[in-house]
C-alpha positions in Angstrom: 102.9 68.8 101.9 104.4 66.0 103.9 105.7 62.9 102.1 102.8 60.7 102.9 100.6 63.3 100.9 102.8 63.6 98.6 103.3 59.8 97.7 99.2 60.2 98.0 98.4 63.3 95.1 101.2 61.6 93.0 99.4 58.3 93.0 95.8 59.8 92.6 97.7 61.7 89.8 99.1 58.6 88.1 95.4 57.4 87.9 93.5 60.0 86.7 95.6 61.8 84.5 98.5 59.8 84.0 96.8 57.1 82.9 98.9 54.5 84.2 102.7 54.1 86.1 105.0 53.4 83.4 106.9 50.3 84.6 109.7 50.1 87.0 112.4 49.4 84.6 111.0 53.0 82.6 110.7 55.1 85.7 114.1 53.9 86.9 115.4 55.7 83.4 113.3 58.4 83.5 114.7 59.2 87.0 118.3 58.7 85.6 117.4 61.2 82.9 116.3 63.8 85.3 119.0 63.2 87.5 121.0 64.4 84.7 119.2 67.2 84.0 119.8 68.8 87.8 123.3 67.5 87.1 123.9 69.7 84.0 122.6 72.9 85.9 124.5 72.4 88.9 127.8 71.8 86.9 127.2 74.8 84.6 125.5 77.6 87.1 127.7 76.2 90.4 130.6 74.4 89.1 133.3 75.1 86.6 131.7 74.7 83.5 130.1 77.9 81.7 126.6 77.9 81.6 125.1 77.5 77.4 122.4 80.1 76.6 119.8 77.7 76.3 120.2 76.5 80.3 120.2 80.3 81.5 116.3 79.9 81.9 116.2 76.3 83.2 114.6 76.0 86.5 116.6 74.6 89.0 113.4 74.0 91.1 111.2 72.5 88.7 113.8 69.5 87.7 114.4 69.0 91.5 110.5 68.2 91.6 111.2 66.1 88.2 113.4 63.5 89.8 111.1 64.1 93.2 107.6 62.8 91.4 109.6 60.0 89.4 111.1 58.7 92.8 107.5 59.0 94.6 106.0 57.1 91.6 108.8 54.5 92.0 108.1 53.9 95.7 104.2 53.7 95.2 104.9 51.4 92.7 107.7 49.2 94.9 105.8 49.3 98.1 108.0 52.0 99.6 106.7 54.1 102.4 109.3 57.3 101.9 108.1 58.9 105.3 108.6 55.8 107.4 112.1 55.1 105.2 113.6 58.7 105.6 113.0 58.2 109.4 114.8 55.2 109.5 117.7 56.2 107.2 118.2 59.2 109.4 118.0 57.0 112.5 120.8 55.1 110.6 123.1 58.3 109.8 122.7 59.6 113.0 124.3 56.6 115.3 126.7 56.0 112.5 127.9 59.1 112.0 127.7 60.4 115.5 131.3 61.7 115.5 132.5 60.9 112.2 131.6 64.5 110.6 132.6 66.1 113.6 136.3 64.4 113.2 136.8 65.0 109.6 139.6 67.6 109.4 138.0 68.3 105.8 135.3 70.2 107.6 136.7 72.1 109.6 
């Protein structure tokens, strides 16, 4: 699915069973929540902190897509075209960061 389709099914979602978008100000806390939630697994299964019995099951995956359907519903709502604003952000990172990366001793 490419991002255009994506923003697409997410919208047709939104309207049929959805209902409605919740407003910006919501889904900007809903995606903060979920942020949090791929946070918490990260930190417990890849960092330093021990992973609680209850997050043992808790699919990586499936919050990913959380945070990814809250920020498509965010750009239907503002306007945003994600396909045509990746390209340009990456445009942006690449003349950049040309060398930067490539010079950071922390990477070698």
């Amino acid at each position: 699915m490419t991002i255009e389709e994506a923003q697409k099914t997410v919208d047709q979602w939104i309207n049929t069973t959805g209902v409605r978008y919740f407003n910006e100000l919501t889904n900007m806390a809903m995606l903060t929540e979920e942020v949090g939630e791929v946070a918490r697994i990260i930190a417990r299964r890849y960092g330093e902190q021990s992973e609680k019995e209850s997050d043992k099951n808790k699919d990586l995956g499936d919050e990913m897509a959380d945070v990814l359907f809250v920020l498509l519903c965010l750009a239907n709502q503002t306007g945003v075209d994600l396909s045509s604003a990746l390209t340009r952000n990456l445009e942006k990172k690449t003349v950049r960061d040309a060398d930067r990366h490539k010079n950071n001793p922390k990477l070698g």
